[in-house]
N, C-alpha and C positions, 0 to 999 in steps of 0.2 A: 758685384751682385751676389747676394746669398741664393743658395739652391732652396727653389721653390718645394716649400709642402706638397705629401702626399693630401689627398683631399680628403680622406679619414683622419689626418690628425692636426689639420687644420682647426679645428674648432672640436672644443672639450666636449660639446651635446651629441656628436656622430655616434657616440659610441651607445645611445640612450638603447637604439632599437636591436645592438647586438647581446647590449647586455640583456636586455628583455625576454629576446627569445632564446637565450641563452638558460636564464630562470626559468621558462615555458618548458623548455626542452627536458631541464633537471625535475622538475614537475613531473611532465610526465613519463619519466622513466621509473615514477614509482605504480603505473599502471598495474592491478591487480585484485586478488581475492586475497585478504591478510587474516588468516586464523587466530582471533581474538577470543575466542574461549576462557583461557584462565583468567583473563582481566575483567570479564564481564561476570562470570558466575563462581569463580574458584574451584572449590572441593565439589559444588552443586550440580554441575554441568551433569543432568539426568532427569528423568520424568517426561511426561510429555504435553509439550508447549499447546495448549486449546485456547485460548484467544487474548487480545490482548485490551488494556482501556486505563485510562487513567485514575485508579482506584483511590488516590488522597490527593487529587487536586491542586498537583505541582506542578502541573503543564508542563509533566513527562509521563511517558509512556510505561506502563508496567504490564508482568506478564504473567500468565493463569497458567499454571504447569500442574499435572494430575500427577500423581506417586500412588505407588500401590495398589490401585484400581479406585479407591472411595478415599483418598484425601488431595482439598485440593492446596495448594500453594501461592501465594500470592507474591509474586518477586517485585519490590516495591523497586524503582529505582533511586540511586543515592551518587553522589559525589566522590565519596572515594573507591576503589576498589577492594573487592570486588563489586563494580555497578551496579549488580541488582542483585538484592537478597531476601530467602524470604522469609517474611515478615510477621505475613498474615498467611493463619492454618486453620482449616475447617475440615474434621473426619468425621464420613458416616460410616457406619458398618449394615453389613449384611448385604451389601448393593456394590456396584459398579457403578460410575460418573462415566456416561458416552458423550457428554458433551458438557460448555461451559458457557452463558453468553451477557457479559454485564450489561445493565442498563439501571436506568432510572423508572423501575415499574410500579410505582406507587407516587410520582408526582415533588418527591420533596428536595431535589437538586441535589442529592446523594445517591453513589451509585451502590447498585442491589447488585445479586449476583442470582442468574438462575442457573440451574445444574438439570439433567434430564440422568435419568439412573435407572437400570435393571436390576432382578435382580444375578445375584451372582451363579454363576455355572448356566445360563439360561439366555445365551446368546439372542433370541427369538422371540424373546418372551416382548408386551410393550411396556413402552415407556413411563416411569411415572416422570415428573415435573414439581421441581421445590425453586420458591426464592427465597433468597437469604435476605433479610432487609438491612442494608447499610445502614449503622450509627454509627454518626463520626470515625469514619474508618476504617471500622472494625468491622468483624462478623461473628455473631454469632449462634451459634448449634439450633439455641432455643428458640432464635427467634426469625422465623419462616413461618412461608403460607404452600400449603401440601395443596396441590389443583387435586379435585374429586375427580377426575376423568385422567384415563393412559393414554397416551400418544401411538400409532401402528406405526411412524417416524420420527426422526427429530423434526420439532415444529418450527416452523420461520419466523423470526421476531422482526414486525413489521407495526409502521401505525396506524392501521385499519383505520382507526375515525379522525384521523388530520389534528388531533391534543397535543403531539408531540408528547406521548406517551408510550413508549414502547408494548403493544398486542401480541399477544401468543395466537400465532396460524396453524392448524395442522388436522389431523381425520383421527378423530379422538374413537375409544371403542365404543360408543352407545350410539353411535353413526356411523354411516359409511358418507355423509357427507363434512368438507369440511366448517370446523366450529373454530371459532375466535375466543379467544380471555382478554375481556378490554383492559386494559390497564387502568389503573388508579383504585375505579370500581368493585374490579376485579370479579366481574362479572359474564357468563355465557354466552353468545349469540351463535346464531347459522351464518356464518358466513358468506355461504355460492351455494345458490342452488344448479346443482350440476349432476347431470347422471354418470359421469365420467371418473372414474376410480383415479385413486393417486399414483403415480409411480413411484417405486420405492428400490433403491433408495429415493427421493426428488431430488432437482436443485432450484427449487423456487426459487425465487426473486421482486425486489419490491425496489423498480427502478424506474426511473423515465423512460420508456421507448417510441414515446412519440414528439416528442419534440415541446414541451409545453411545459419543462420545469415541474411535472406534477408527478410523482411518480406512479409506475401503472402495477399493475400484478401479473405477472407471469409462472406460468406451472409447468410444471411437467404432468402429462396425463396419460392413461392406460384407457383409450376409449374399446368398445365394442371389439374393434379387430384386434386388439390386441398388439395394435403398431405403438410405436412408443409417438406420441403427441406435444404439440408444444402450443402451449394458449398464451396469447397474450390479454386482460381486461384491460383496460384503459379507466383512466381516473374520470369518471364525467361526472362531474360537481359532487367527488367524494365517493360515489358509487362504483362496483366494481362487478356490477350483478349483468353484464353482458360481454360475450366475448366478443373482443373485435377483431381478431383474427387469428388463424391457425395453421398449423402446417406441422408437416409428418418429415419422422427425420431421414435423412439420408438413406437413397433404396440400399447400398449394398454395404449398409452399415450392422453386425451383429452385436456389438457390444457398445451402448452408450454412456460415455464419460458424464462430466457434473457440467452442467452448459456454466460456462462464465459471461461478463459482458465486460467492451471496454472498449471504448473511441481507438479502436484498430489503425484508421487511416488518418486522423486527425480532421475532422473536418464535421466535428463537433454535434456529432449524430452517434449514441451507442450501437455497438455491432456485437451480436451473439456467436459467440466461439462454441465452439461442442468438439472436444478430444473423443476421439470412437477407436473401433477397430472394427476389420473384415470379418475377421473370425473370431470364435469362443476363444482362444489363446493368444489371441493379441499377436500374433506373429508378423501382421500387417496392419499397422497403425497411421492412424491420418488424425489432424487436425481442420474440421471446414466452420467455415464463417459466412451467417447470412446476415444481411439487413434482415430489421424485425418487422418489415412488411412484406416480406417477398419470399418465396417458394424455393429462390434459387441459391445450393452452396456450392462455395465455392474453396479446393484443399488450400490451404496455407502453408501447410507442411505435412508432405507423402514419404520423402526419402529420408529416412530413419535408418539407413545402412552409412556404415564408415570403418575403414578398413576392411570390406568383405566382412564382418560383424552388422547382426542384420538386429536392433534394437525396439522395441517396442514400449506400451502401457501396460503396466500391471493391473491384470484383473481383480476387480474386488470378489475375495470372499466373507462371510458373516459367520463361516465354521470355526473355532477355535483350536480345533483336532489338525487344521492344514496350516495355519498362521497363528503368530500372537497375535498383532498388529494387523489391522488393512482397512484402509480407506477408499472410498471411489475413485473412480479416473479424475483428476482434480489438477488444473492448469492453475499458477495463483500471480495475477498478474501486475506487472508493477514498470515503474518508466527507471530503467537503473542507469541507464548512461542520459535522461534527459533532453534527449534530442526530440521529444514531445509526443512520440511513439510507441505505446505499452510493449513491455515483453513481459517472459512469461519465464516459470519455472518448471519443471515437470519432472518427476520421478518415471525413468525408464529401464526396462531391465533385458541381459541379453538374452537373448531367445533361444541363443544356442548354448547358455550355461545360467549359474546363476549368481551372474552380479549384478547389484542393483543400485542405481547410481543416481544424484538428480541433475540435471544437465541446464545449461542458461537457456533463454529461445530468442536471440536480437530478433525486433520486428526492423525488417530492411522491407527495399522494395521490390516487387516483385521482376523477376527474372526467368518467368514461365509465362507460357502460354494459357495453364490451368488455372491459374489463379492471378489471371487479368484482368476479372472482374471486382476482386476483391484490394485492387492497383498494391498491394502492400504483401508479406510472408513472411513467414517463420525460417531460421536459420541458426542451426544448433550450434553453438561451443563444444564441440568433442572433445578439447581437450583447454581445461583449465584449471590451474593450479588451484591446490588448497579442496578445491569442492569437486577434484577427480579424486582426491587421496581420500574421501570418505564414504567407505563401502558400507551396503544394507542401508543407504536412504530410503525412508519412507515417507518422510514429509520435508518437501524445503516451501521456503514462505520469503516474504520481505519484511524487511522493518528497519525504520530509521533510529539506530541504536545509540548516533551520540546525537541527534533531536539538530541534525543539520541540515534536512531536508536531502542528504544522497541515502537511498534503500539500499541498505546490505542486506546481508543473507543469512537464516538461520534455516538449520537441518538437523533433522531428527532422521536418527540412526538405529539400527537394532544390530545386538550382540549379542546372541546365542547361548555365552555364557554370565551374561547379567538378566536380571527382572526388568529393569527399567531402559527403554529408550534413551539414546545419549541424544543429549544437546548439540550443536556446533553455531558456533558463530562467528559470520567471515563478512572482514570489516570491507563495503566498496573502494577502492579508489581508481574506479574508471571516472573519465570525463567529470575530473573534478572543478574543473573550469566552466561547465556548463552550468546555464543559470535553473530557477524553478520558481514555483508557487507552492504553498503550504497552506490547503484550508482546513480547518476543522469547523462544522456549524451546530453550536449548541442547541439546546431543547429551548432558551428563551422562557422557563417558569417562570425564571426570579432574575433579577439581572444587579440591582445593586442593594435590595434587602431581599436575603437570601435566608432560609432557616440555620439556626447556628453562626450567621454571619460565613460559611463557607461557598469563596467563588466557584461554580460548579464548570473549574476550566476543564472539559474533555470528557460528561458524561458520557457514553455512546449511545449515538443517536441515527437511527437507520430512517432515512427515505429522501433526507436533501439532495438536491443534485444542482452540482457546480460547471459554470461555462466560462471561459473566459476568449476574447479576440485580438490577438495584437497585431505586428508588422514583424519579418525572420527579416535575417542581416539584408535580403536581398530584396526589401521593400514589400515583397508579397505577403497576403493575408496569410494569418495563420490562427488555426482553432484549437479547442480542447476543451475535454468536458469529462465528467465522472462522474458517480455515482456514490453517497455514503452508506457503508454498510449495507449494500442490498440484500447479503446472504448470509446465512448465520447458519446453517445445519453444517454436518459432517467435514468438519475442520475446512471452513472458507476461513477462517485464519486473516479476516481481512483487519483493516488496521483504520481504525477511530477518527483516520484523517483522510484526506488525498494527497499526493503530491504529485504536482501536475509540469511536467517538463516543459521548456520554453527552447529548449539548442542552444547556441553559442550566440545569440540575439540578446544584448542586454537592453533592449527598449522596455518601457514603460508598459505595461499591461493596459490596452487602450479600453477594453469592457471586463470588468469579470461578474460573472450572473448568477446568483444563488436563490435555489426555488424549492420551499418548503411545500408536504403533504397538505389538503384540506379534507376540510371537515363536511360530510354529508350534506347538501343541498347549498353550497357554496359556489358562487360562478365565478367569483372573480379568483383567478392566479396570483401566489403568495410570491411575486419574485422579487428582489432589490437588486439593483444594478450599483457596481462602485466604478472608477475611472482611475486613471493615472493611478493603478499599484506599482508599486516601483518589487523588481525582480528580486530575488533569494529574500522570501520574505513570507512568515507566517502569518496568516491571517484567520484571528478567531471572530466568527459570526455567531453575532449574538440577535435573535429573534425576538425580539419583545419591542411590542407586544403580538403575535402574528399576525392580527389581522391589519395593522398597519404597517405593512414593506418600509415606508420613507422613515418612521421611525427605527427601523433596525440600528443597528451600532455594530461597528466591527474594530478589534483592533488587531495595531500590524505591531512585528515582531520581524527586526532585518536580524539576514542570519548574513554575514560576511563571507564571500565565497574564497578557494584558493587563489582564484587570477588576484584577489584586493591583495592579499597577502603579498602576492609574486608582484603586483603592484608597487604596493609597499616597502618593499626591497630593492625594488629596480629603483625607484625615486630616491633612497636614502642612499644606495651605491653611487647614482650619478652625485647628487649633492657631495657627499664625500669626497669624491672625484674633483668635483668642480673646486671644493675648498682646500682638497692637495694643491690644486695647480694654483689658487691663487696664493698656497701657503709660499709655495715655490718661488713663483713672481717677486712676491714679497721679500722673499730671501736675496733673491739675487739683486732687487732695487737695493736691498738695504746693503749689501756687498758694494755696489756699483758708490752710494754715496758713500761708506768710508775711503773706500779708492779714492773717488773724489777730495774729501778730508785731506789725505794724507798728501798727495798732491799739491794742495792749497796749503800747505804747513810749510812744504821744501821750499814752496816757492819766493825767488830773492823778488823783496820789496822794494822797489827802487825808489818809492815816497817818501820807506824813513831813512833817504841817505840828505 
């Protein structure tokens, strides 16, 4: 009797699941921030990155970067390297550009660009407001519309009357109340009738906070006492002319950041974030989060010390004599590892010198007693490669840079001995195995005759809000939900799309819910529901006509995640395998029958005697 097989090499398939996690493993040892700069911008890597949109409708992403204070740049992206170049140039003089926010503001499925400008040495002075009107792709100098009224802020591009036409919001100076510019029309109204002055900076917002796909209006306000205020209106049949609820910020808060929002806990309800500090110098910085009906915050993240190094937010200045650069306190929130949970980026500086860095913020769960209410917290990366080595952050943001649904990271930097802001761009590869969704939901003007014949894939369009409900590996419900474009003032930097994290669950997207703005004196809600989306996969929603949901049309775009690849490989290793050993087999039969042959050749025939 031959000696009995080990039980792994008994059978050629044992080895399927070492080789597997073997490729997992090599996978993920490339975990990381990968500084991708010279391959994305070149010689360019400078200026400063204000918002992004897809400017020539290649359903990719391109980016609005300022040079010199009054020229902007249009980094188009392309296929070879360097990825984005730009393209498209628009200079004004005599003025400064504070901000940049594309949209479709005259109705014709071509994206416009507006700019908000001072003028120059006049930090304080307000706002004018130009749009550039997109023809096929271009831009040009001459051909804008100048708004007859100045901004005291940058104003919020929202769509007051449900057209899916992007509105200008904001407390123009021939009021102290705030006035709208309708789009298309391009025409005045009053807004809110409110006695409640604006806070300024604001971080307005034009999101769902009530549960009904419609998105509501939310302010920041400076009432009577002079406490900083937070209003939320509610959309009620397109109306926004009563507040439905209010609340004052946090008592022992002195400094208020840019409120952000973002389904915090997963469970498909937005939650208002607010970055603050105790004191005028930020020395003591917290992070608290409330549901948008209730009084009560709760910190997310208090301890901002590591190493005995005790870290904080950078206060905003508007003086130009203290800073080149300064933005408000500003979280920019984004799901990077996919576990279905936003995190966040933030610019922090040390308190006891002056470096200033921008740090990750995993949303994990919570591990406090303070912030039990809020079941979820913030938890810093103190140290992390590639985006510790880049000193003088002023802005880091997210963005899906090769359009695969993982958000890497771009950070702007300042260097004392340059004019312009540096660039940085650090490619993800955490949790490349984890699944997602990718929506973008268009304006729905034109859908298959379009002006020009050009598809309008990725105008940017602020007020959809996306929900989707599946099953996580472990059978339980799972939610998630966001918000498009809610915020467009003082670099929200937010990105044209969503992408909505699913974890290491590769099930079937069992609802995903998308709910456009209405139009004044409207009852019925604009929402379509789709089924069975199948995971890493972009989905663009197409709105037409709005007032019939069932008619929408959406299409899907699979993006192929790493595990198919590592897939892909473990399956062609085994085969390989399997066909060595039957190569093998095969050899030694065919060995065994010459043996044989030669055998049957010696042998004496005793028939032919």
């Amino acid at each position: 009797m031959g000696t009995p097989c080990r039980p792994s090499h008994c059978h050629p398939l044992r080895g399927l699941g070492g080789l597997f996690f073997f490729l997992l493993v090599v996978g993920r040892l490339g975990w990381a921030l990968q500084n991708v700069t010279p391959q994305l911008f070149g010689a360019q890597a400078f200026g400063t990155l204000a918002a992004f949109g897809d400017f020539n409708s290649d359903k990719q992403t391109d980016l609005f970067v300022l040079r010199k204070g009054s020229q902007l740049n249009i980094f188009l992206a392309d296929q070879t390297e360097p990825y984005f170049k730009p393209k498209v140039n628009l200079s004004l003089t005599n003025v400064v550009i504070t901000s940049v926010v594309p949209g479709d503001y005259d109705g014709d499925s071509q994206m416009d660009v507006l700019l908000t400008t001072r003028p120059q040495k006049q930090p304080n002075a307000d706002l004018s407001v130009l749009i550039f009107w997109g023809n096929n792709q271009t831009l040009d100098v001459n051909r804008k519309f100048v708004l007859n009224k100045t901004f005291h802020d940058e104003p919020l591009i929202m769509d007051f009357n449900g057209d899916l036409i992007p509105d200008v919001f904001g407390v123009t100076s021939d009021s102290d109340k705030p006035q709208v510019l309708i789009g298309r029309n391009l025409s005045w109204h009053v807004a809110l009738d409110t006695q409640n002055k604006m806070y300024t900076p604001h971080s307005h917002a034009f999101i769902d906070l009530t549960n009904d796909f419609t998105a509501d209006l939310f302010l920041t306000t400076l009432p009577y006492s002079n406490e900083i205020q937070f209003e939320i209106r509610k959309n009620q049949e397109g109306n926004f002319s009563s507040v439905t609820y209010t609340k004052m910020k946090p008592k022992d808060v002195k400094v208020v950041g840019q409120s952000v929002f973002a389904d915090f806990d997963g469970d498909g309800q937005t939650e208002h974030l607010l970055p603050a500090c105790a004191d005028s110098a930020c020395q003591k910085s917290v992070i608290y989060l409330s549901k948008p009906e209730s009084d009560l915050w709760f910190p997310v993240l208090q301890n901002f010390t590591y190493k005995g190094t005790v870290w904080g937010f950078v206060p905003y200045t508007n003086d130009p004599a203290q800073t080149n650069f300064s933005v408000p306190i500003t979280l920019h929130i984004g799901d990077y590892n996919m576990d279905g949970y936003p995190d966040a980026l933030a610019i922090l500086k040390n308190t006891s010198g002056s470096n200033q860095q921008a740090f990750l913020l995993e949303n994990v769960e919570c591990n406090d007693a303070s912030c039990a209410g809020a079941r979820r917290m913030f938890k810093v990366y103190w140290e992390l490669s590639d985006l510790n080595q880049i000193k003088g952050a002023v802005v880091a943001t997210f963005f899906d840079i090769y359009e695969d649904g993982i958000l890497d990271i771009i950070v702007l930097s300042m260097d004392s001995t340059k004019e312009e802001l540096a660039i940085h761009a650090l490619k993800n590869n955490f949790e490349a195995d984890a699944y997602f969704v990718k929506v973008i939901v268009l304006s729905g003007l034109c859908s298959n005759d379009c002006p020009r014949k050009i598809t309008p894939f990725g105008v940017n369009q602020p007020g959809p809000y996306i929900k989707y409900t599946t099953v996580d590996a472990n059978g339980y419900l799972k939610n998630g939900s966001a918000g498009q474009l809610s915020q467009s003032a003082h670099f929200a930097l937010q990105l044209p799309y969503n992408v909505l994290g699913l974890g290491r669950s590769a099930n079937f997207l069992d609802h995903l819910y998308v709910g456009i703005p209405r139009p004044l004196g409207e009852k019925t809600i604009r929402k379509q529901e789709w089924t069975a989306i199948i995971p890493n996969s972009q989905l663009i929603v197409i709105p037409y006509p709005h007032y019939l949901p069932r008619s929408w049309s959406a299409k899907l775009y699979l993006t192929p995640s790493n595990i198919v690849l590592l897939t892909a490989i473990a399956l062609i290793g085994v085969c390989v395998f399997i066909l060595a050993i039957i190569g093998i087999l095969h050899w030694q039969e065919k060995k065994a029958d010459d043996r044989e042959k030669r055998q049957e050749a010696h042998r004496f025939h005793f028939d032919a005697m």
